[in-house]
N, C-alpha and C positions, 0 to 999 in steps of 0.2 A: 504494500500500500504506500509505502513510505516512495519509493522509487516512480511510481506511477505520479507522486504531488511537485518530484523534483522534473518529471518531463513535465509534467502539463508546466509548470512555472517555467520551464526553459521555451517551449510553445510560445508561451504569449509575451515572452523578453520579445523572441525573434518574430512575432506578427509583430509586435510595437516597430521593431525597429524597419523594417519593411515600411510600414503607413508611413513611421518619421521622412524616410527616404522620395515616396511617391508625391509627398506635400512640398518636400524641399527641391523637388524634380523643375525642371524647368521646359516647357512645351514653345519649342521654334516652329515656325513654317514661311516658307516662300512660296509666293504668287505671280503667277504670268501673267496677265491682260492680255487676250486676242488684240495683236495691229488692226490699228485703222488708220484710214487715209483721211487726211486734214486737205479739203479743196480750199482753204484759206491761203493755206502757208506752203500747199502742194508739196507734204511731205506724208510718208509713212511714218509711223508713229509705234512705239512699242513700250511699255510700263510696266514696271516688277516692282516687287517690293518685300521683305524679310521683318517677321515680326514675333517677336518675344514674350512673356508673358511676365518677365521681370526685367529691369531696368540694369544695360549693359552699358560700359567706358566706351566700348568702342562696337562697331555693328557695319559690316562693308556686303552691299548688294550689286549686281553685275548682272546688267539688264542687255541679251543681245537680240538684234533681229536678227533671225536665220531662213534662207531662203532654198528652195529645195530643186537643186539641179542633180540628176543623171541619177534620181531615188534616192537621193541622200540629202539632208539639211548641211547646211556651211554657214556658218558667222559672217555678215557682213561688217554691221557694226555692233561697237558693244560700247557701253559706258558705266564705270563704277561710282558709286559713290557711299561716303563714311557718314554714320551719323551717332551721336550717342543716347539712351534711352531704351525705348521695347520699340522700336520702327525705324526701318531705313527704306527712304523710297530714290529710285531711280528712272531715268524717260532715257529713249533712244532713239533716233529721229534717219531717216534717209531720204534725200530727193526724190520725188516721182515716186511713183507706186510702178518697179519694173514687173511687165506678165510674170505671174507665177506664182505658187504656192510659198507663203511666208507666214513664221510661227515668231512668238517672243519667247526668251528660256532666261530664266533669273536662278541666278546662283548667291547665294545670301551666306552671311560668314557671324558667328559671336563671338568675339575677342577676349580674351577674361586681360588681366595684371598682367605686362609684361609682353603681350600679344602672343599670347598663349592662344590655342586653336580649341573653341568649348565646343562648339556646333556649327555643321555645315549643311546647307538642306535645299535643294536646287526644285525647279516647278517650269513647265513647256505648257504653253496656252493650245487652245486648239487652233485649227489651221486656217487664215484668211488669205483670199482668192483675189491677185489685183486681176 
């Protein structure tokens, strides 16, 4: 009997310490936005963004448009940008909407102290038809 009250107590050390872990968890995600075309400014347009759910030093997102020639997607353009906080947005912009299949793909980054690598979490919009 004695040994059965030393597991069950050892049981609910390790569920505590588990829940402690899952609260102190930190939930990343990155976002694509389908391209669209700006008849304004006659450019394609592409928008990503990386978001946190606690408050980071540093947070670098990496928004490209990629265009899909010979059934493979290729990086045209891409633009990064740093921000501190739980959100980093980025825009990536190219002349003319060229014929073809064109995605947005964002690669988001969390930096802890020292630019130490906490999380990286990438996201591909679905596909727009110039």
């Amino acid at each position: 009997m004695r040994n059965g009250r030393y597991i069950l107590v050892i049981c609910l050390l390790l569920a505590g310490f588990a829940a402690a872990e899952a609260l102190a968890a930190d939930s990343y995600s990155a976002r694509a936005a389908r391209p669209h075309y700006d008849g304004a400014s006659l450019r394609l347009i592409g928008k990503g963004s990386y978001r946190s759910e606690k408050r980071h030093a540093q947070m670098r997102v990496t928004v490209c448009l990629r265009k899909k020639t010979a059934g493979r997607f290729f990086d045209v353009r891409c633009e990064t940008a740093t921000a501190s906080g739980k959100r980093a947005n980025a825009e990536v912009s190219v002349p003319g909407c060229v014929k073809g299949i064109w995605r947005t793909s964002t690669v988001g980054e969390a930096l802890g102290r020292g630019g130490a690598l906490l999380n990286q979490s990438s996201a591909v919009s679905k596909p727009f038809r110039c």
